[in-house]
C-alpha positions as CSV (number, residue, x, y, z in Angstrom):
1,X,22.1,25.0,34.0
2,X,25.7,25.0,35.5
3,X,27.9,22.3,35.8
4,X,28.3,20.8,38.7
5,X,31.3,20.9,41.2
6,X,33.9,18.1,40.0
7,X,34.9,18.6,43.5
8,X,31.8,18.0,45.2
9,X,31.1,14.9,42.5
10,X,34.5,13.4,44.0
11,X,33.9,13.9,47.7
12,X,30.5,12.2,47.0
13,X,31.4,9.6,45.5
14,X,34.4,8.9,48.1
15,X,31.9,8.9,51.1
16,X,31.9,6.4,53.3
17,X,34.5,4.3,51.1
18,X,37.6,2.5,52.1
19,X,40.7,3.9,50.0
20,X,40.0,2.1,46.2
21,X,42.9,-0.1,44.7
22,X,42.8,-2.3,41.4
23,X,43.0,-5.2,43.6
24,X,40.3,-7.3,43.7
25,X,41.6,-10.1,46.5
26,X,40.7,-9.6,50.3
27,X,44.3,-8.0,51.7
28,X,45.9,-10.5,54.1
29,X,42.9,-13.0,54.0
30,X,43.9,-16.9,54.0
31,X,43.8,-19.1,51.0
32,X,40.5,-21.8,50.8
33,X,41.2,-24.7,52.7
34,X,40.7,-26.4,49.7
35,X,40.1,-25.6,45.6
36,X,36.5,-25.9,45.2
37,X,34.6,-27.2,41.9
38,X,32.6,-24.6,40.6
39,X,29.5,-25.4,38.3
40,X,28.1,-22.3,35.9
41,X,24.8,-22.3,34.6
42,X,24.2,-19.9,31.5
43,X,27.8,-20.7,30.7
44,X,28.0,-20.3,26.9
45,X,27.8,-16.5,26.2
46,X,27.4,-13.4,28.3
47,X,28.7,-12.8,32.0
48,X,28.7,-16.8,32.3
49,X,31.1,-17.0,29.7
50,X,33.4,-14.5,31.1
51,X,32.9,-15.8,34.6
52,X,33.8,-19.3,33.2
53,X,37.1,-18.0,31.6
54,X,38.0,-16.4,34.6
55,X,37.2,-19.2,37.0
56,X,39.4,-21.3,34.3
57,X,42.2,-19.0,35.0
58,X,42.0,-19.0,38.8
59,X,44.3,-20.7,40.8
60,X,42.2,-20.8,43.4
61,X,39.4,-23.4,41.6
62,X,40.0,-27.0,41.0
63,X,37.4,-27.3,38.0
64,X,35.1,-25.7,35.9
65,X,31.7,-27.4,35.4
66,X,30.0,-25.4,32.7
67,X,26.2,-26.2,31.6
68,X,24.0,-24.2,28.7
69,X,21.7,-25.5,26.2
70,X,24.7,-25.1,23.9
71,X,28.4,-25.5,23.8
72,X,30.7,-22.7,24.5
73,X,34.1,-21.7,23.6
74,X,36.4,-22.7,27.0
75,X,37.4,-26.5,25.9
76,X,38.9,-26.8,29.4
77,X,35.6,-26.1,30.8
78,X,33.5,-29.9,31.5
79,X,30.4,-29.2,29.2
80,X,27.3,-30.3,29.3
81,X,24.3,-29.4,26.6
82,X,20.7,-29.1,28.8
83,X,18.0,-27.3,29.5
84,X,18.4,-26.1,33.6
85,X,14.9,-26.7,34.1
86,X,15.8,-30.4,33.6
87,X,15.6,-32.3,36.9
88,X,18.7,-34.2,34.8
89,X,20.7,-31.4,35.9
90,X,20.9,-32.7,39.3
91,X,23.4,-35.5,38.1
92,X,25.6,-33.0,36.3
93,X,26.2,-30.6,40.2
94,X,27.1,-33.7,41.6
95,X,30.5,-33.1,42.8
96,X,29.9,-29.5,42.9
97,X,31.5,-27.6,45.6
98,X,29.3,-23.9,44.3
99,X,27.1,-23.5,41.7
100,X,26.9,-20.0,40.1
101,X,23.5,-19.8,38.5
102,X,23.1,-17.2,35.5
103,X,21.0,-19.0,33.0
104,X,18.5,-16.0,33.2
105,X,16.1,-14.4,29.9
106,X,15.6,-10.7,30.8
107,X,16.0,-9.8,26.9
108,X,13.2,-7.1,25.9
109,X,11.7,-9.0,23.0
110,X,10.8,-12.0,24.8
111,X,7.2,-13.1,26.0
112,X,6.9,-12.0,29.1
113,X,5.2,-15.4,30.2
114,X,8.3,-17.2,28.2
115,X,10.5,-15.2,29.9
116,X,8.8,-15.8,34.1
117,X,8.7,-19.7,32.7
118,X,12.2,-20.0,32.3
119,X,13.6,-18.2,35.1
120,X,11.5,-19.1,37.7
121,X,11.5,-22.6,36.7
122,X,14.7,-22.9,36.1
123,X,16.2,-21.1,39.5
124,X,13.8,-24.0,41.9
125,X,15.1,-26.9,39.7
126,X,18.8,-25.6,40.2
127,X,18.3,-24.9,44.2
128,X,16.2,-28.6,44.1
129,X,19.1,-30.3,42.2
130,X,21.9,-28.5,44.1
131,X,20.5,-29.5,47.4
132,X,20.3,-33.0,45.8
133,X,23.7,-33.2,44.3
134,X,25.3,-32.3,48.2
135,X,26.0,-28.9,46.7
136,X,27.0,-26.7,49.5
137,X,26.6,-23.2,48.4
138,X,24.6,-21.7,45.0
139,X,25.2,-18.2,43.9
140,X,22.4,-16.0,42.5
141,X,22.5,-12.9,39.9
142,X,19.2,-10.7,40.1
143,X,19.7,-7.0,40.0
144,X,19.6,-3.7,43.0
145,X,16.6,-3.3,40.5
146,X,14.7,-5.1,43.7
147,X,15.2,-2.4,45.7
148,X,12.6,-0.6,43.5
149,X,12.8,2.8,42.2
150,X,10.8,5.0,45.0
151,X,10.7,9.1,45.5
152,X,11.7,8.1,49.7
153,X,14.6,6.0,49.1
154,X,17.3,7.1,50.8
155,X,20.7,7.2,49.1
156,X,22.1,5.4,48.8
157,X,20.3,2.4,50.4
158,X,21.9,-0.1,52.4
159,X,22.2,-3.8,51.1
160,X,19.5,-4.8,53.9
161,X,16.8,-2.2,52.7
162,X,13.3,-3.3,52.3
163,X,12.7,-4.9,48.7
164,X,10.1,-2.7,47.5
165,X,9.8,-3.3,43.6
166,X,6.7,-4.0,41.8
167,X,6.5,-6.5,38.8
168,X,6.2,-3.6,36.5
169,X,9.3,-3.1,35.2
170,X,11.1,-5.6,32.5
171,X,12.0,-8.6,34.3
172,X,11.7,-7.3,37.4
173,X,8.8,-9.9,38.6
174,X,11.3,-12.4,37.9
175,X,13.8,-11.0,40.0
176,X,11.4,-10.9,42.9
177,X,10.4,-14.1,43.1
178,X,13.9,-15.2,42.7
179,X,15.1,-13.3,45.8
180,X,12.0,-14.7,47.4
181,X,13.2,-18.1,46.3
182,X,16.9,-17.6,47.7
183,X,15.2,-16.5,50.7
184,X,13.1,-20.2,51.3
185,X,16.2,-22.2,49.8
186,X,18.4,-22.5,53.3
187,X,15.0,-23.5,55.1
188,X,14.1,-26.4,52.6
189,X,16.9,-27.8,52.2
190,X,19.3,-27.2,55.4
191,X,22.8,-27.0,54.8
192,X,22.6,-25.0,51.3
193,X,24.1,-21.7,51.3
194,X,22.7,-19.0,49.3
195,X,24.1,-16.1,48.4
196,X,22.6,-13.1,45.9
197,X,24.3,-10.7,44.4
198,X,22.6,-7.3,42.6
199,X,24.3,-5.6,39.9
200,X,23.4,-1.9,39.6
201,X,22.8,-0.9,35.7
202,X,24.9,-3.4,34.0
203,X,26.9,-2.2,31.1
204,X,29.4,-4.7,29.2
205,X,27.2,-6.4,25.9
206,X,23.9,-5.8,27.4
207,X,21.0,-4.7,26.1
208,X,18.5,-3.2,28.7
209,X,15.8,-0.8,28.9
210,X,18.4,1.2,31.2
211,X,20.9,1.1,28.3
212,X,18.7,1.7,25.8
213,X,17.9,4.8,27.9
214,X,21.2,6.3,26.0
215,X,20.3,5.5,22.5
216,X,17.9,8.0,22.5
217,X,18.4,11.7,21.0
218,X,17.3,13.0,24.1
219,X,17.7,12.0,27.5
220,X,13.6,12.2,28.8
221,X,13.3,13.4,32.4
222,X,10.1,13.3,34.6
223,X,9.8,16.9,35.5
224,X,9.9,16.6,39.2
225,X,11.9,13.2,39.3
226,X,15.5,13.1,40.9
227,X,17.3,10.7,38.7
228,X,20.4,9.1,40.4
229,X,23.0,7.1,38.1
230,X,25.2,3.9,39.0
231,X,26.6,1.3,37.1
232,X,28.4,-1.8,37.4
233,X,30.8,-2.8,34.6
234,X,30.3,-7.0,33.5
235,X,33.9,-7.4,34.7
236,X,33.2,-5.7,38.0
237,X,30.1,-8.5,38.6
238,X,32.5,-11.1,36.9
239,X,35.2,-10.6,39.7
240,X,32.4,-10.3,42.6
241,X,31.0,-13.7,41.5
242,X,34.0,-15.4,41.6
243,X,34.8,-13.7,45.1
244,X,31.3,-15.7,45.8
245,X,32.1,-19.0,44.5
246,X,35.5,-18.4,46.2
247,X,33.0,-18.2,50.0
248,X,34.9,-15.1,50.2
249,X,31.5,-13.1,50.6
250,X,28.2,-14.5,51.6
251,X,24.5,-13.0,52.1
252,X,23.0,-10.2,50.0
253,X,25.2,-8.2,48.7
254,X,25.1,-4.9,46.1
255,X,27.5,-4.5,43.2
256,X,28.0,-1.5,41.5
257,X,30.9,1.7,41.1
258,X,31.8,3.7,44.2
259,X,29.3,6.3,44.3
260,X,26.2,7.7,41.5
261,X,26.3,10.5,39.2
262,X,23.1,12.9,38.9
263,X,20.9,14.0,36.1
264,X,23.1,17.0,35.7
265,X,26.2,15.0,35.2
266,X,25.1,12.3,32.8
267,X,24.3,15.1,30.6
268,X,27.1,17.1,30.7
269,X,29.4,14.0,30.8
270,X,27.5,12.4,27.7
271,X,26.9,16.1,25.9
272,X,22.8,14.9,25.1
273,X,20.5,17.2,26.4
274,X,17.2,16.2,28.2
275,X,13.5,16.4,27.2
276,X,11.2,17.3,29.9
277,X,7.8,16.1,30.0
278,X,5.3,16.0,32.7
279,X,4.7,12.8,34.9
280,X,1.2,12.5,34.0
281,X,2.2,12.5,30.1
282,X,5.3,10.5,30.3
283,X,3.9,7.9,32.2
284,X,1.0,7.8,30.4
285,X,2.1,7.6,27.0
286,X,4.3,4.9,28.0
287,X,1.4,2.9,29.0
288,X,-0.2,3.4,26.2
289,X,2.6,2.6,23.9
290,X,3.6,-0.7,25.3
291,X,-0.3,-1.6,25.4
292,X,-0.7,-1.4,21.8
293,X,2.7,-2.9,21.0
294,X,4.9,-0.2,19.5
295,X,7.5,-0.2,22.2
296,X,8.8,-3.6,24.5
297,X,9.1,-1.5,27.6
298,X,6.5,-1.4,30.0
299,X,5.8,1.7,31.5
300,X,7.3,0.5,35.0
301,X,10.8,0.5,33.2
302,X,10.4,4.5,33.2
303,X,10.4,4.7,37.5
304,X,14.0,3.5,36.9
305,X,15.0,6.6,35.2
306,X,13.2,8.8,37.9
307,X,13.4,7.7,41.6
308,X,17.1,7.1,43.5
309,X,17.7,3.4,43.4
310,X,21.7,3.9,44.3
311,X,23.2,1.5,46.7
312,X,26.0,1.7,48.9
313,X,28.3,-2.3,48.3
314,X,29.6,-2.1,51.9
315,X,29.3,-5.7,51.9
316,X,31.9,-6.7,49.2
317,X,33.9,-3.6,49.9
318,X,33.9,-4.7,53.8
319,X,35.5,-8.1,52.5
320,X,37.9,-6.4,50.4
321,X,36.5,-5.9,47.1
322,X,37.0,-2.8,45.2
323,X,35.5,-2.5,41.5
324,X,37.5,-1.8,39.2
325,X,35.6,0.7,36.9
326,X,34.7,4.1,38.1
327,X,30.6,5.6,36.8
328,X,32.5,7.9,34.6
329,X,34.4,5.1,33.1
330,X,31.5,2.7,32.5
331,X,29.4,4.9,31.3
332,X,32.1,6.5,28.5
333,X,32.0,2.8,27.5
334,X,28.5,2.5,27.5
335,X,28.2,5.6,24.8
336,X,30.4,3.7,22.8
337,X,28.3,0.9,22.5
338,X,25.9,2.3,21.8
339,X,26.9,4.8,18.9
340,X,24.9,4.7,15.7
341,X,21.9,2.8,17.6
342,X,18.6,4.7,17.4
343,X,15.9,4.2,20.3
344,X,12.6,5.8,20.9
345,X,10.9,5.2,24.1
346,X,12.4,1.9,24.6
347,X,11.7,1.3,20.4
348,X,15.0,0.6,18.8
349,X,14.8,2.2,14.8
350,X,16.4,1.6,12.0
351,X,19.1,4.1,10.7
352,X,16.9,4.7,7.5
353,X,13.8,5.2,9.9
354,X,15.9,7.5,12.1
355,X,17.2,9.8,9.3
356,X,14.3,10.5,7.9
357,X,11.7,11.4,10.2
358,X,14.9,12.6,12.5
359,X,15.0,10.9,15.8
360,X,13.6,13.6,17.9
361,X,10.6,14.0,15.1
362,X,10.1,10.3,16.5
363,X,9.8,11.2,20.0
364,X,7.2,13.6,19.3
365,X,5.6,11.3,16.7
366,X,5.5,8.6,19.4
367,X,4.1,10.5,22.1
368,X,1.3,11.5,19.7
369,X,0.3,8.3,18.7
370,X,-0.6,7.8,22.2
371,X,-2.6,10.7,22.0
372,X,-4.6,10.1,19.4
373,X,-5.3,6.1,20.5
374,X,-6.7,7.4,23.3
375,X,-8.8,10.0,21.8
376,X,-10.0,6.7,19.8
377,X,-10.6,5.0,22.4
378,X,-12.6,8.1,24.0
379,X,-14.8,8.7,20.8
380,X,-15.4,4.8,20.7
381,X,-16.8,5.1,24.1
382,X,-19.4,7.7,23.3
383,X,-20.4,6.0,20.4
């Protein structure tokens, strides 16, 4: 297969794209009338940590409001230790100017009905409590994973495409009813300003089906599929929240690197070389192998790696936000993390596991175990 054009990779990914800077601030705009106070939910450890550090650091915030069911690490942050799915919370926002929710569970090893409990429950009693608190504005995290994953999506999609995902992919459900609870927020409770943002594949300490996609000794393609790549840095969703809490940017709105990188590309950019299976059998064994518990990916999670799902940010780059990582960049970073993990269809091994069967030898030995369940199953049913 040849490589492809580095010069046809750049004029793609410059399409339609106002010249990039390292800048992150909207050129010329005017300063907030006033500094607001800015709560963060989730604030103790992942992008609400880093978003709470950098709100510390802005100039442009009066105070930092920082709630998790534990403690973090920024003492000038005001702290308080609750569950969000408290109504308690309520007293906490008041004297909120945003909130910036991102007290989310989309970890692979947690119960799925866990997981839909705490999210959903805990983004209506944030939206409830905000409203209640005089909050004026709340700032959602879900994922362009909403979009779904679809052989006709154009590409990229705009940030006011239809939302076409299905609850079968990890997490996903939650991230539906989310947007669909953004959506109802403004007409229950007039006055409250919500804004979402969707982070393409997110790379930064994650750990996500999509990430996990790169552990693997070789990259598994639906023959047929036309996978698409684009990823968003933590830091690059870091600085487009705080453009949100700042009102710089309101509405729906896409966050991600200028541009995707094809099949093709990933593979020559990350040197590991693809495994090409059949829809029917990919798809299938997938099934089967989540159904009997020997991988925490359902089979929905696979669509992802298949169907475009690009989109295009005009929305944050039209306000004057530029990301400040590049696809090539992130996902350099992303093989770093990575190195020395060992995943089989969404199953992360251990090292000794790994080296002895061989990590390929796995693959195979996976996909065969969902062969012979369901020629169980078949032999059971004649019985």
């Amino acid at each position: 297969m040849s490589s492809p054009d580095p010069t046809v990779r750049a004029a793609r990914n410059s399409a339609a794209r106002p010249e990039k800077t390292s800048d992150t601030t909207v050129p010329g705009a005017a300063a907030p009338q006033h500094r607001p106070v800015v709560a963060v939910t989730g604030a103790a450890s992942g992008t609400g940590a880093l978003l709470t550090r950098a709100l510390l650091e802005s100039d442009e915030v009066k105070r930092v409001v920082a709630i998790d069911e534990r403690r973090g690490d920024e003492e000038d942050a005001d702290w308080h230790v609750l569950d969000v799915r408290d109504p308690a919370i309520a007293e906490k926002l008041r004297g909120a100017d945003v909130v910036v929710h991102l007290a989310l569970d989309l970890d692979l090893e947690t119960d799925p009905a866990a997981r839909t409990a705490y999210n959903v429950r805990g983004t209506q009693t944030v939206l409830t409590a905000a409203a209640a608190a005089g909050v004026h504005r709340v700032v959602l995290c879900t994922s362009a994973m909403v979009y779904g994953a679809l052989p006709d999506n154009d590409v990229p999609l705009s940030e006011d495409a239809e939302l076409r995902a299905t609850a079968d992919a990890t997490g996903v459900g939650d991230l539906m009813e989310i947007e669909r609870l953004a959506h109802r927020a403004p007409r229950a409770h007039p006055g409250l300003n919500v804004t979402v943002l969707r982070p393409t594949v997110l790379v930064g300490g994650t750990d996500t089906a999509l990430t996990r996609y790169f552990e693997s000794p070789r990259l598994l393609v639906v023959a047929g599929s036309r996978p698409t790549w684009q990823f968003c840095h933590v830091e690059d969703l870091v600085s487009a929240l705080e453009y949100a809490a700042l009102e710089k940017v309101e509405g729906e709105l896409a966050v991600g690197c200028d541009g995707w990188l094809e099949q093709e590309e990933v593979e020559e950019l990350t040197g590991i070389r693809r495994m090409e299976l059949p829809s029917s059998v990919a798809l299938g064994a997938a099934a089967r192998l989540h159904r009997i518990g020997l991988t925490p990916s359902p089979a929905g999670d696979l669509a992802y790696t298949m169907h475009p799902w690009v989109v295009s940010g005009s929305r944050l780059h039209d306000a004057g936000w530029r990301p400040r990582w590049t696809n090539e960049e992130v996902l350099a970073e992303l093989l770093e993390e990575v190195a020395g993990r060992h995943t089989v269809a969404g199953r992360r091994l251990g090292r000794k596991d790994a080296t002895a069967a061989g990590a390929a030898g796995a693959t195979v030995a996976l996909l065969g175990t969902a062969a012979l369940v369901r020629r169980a199953r078949k032999a059971r049913r004649r019985l």
